[in-house]
C-alpha positions as CSV (number, residue, x, y, z in Angstrom):
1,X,4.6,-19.7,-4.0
2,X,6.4,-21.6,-1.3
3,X,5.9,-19.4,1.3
4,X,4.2,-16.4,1.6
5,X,6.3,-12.7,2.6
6,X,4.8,-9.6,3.1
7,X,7.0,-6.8,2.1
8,X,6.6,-2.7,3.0
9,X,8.5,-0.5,0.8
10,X,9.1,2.9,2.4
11,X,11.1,5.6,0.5
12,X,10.3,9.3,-0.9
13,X,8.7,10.2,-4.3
14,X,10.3,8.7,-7.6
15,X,12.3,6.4,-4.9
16,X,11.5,3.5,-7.2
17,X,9.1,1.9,-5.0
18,X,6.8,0.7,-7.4
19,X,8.7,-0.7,-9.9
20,X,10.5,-2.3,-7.1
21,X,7.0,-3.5,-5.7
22,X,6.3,-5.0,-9.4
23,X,9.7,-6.3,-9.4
24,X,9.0,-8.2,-5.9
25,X,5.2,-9.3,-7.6
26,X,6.5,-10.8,-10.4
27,X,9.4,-12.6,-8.5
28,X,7.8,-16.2,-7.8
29,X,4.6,-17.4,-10.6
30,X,1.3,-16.3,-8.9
31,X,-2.2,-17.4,-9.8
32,X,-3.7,-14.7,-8.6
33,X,-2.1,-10.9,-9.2
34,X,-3.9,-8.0,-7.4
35,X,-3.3,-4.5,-7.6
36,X,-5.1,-1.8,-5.4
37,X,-4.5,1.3,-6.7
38,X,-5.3,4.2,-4.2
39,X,-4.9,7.8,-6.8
40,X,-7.6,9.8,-8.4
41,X,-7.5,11.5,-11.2
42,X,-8.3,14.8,-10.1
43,X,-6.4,16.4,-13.0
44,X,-4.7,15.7,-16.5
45,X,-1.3,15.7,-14.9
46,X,-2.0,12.8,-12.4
47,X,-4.4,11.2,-15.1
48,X,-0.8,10.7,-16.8
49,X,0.7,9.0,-13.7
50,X,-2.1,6.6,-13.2
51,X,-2.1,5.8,-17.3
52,X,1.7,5.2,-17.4
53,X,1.6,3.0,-13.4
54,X,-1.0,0.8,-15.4
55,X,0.8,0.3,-18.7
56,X,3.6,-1.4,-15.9
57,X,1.6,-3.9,-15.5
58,X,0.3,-7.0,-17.7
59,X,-3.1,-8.5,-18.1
60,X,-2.0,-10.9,-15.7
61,X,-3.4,-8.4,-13.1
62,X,-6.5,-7.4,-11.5
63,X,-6.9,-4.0,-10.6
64,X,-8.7,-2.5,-7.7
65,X,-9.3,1.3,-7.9
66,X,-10.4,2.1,-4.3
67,X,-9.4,5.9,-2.8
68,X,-10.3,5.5,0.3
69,X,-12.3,1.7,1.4
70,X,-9.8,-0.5,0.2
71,X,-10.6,-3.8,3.0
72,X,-14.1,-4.3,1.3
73,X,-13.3,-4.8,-2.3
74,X,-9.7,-6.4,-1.5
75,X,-11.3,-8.8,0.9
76,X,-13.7,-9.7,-1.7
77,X,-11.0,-10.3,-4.2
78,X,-8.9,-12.6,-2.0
79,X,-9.1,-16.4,-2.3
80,X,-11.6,-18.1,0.2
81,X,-9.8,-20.4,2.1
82,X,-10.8,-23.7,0.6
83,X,-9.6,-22.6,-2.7
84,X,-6.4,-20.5,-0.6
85,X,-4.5,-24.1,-1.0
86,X,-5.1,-24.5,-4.8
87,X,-3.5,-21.0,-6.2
88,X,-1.2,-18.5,-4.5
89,X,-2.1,-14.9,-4.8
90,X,-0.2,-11.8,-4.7
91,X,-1.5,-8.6,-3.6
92,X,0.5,-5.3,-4.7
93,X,-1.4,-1.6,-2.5
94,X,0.2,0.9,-4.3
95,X,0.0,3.5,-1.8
96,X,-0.6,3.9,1.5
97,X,0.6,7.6,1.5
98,X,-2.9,8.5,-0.8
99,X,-5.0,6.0,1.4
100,X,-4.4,7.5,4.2
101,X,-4.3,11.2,2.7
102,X,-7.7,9.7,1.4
103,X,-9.2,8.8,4.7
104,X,-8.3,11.7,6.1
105,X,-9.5,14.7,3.6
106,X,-13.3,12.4,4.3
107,X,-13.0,13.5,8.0
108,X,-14.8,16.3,9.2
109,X,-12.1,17.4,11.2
110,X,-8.2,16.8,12.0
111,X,-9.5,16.1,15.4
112,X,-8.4,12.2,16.5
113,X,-7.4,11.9,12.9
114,X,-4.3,9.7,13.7
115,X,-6.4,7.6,15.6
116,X,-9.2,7.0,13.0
117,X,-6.1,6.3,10.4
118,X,-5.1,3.9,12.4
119,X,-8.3,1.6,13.4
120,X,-8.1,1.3,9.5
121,X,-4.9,0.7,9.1
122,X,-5.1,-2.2,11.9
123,X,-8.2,-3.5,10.1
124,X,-5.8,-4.2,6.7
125,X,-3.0,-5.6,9.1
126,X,-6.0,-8.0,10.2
127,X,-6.9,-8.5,6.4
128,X,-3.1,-9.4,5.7
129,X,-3.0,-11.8,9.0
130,X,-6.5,-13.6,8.1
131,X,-4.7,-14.0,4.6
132,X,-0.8,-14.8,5.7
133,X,-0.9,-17.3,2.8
134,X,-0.8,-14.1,0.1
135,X,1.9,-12.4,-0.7
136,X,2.3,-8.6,0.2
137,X,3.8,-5.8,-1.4
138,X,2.7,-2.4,0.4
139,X,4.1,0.5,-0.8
140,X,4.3,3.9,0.9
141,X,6.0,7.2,1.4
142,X,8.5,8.4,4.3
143,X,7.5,12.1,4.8
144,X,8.4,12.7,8.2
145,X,12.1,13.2,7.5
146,X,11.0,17.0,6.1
147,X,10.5,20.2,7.6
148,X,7.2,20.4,9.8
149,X,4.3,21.4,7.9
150,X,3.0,24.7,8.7
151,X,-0.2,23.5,8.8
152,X,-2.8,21.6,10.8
153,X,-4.2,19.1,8.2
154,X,-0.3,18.7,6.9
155,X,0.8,18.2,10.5
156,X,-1.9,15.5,10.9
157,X,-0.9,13.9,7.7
158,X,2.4,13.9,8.5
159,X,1.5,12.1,12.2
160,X,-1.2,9.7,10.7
161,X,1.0,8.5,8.1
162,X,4.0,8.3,10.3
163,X,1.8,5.9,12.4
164,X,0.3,4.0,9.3
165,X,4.0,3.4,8.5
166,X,4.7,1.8,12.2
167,X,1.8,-0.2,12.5
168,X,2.4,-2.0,8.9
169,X,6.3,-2.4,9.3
170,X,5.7,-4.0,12.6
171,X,3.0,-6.3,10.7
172,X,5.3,-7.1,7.6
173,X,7.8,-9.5,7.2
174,X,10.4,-7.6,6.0
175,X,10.4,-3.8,5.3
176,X,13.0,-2.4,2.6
177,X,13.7,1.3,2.7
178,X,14.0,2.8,-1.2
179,X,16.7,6.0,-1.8
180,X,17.2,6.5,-5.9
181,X,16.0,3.3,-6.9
182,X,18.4,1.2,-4.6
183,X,16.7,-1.0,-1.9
184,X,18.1,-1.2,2.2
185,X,16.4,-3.6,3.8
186,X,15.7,-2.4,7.8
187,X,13.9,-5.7,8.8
């Protein structure tokens, strides 16, 4: 990998963000392929959906399951930097939208929720800075183009994410916005 990009793929469900995200991976020969995968399997349904996201991918990539700390295990996984100039890595988090519906269903209350969402989110823009030499691929959704939600954990949701979203596109290299499986880049 000649140089290292960090991508954020914004778009709404079945946008194609994922394959796209793959798609992007896969694009230059890594040494290194990571995947942080942010669902749980709470029922058969989405037990499906994490099955078929995984059969996407080859054996050419590690896969982190992590709900709601994803910094610890992902810092772990990434190359040291005396071995960062021997092999190039490329990190796929596939999604921000369950991280941070993750983080915030483990809060006691709604209360500063968009605040607490995101200190975390600026510790993985850290992460990605201390680690410019890897390739990112973040994935997330755009909900904030619905209705208001009628409620005050949906509401907070809604803003947390919202703000997630702003803090990583303005950390990213490029962002691409997804719309039925067609990519507009917005930066």
């Amino acid at each position: 990998m000649s140089t290292a990009t960090s991508v954020l793929l914004l778009g709404g469900v079945r946008a194609g963000k994922s394959a796209r995200a793959l798609t992007l991976a896969e694009s230059e020969p890594a040494a290194s392929h990571i995947f942080v995968a942010t669902a749980q399997a709470f029922d058969d349904e989405m037990a499906r959906r994490i099955a078929a996201h995984r059969a996407e991918r080859d054996t050419r990539w590690h896969t982190i399951e992590a709900a709601a700390d994803i910094i610890t295990p992902l810092a772990a996984a990434l190359p040291t930097r005396s071995r960062a100039s021997d092999q190039s890595t490329v990190v796929v988090l596939d999604c921000i939208t369950l991280w941070v519906s993750n983080l915030l269903l483990a809060l006691e209350t709604v209360d500063d929720a968009e605040q607490h969402i995101a200190a975390r989110t600026a510790e993985l823009a850290q992460l990605m800075q201390t680690h410019a030499d890897v390739r990112w691929v973040l994935v997330s959704n755009e909900v904030g183009l619905g209705v208001v939600p009628p409620t005050p954990l949906g509401r907070a949701y809604r803003d947390a994410l919202g703000r997630a979203n702003q803090l990583l596109a303005a950390a990213v290299d490029h962002v691409e916005l997804m719309v039925a499986g067609l990519s507009l880049r917005l930066k």
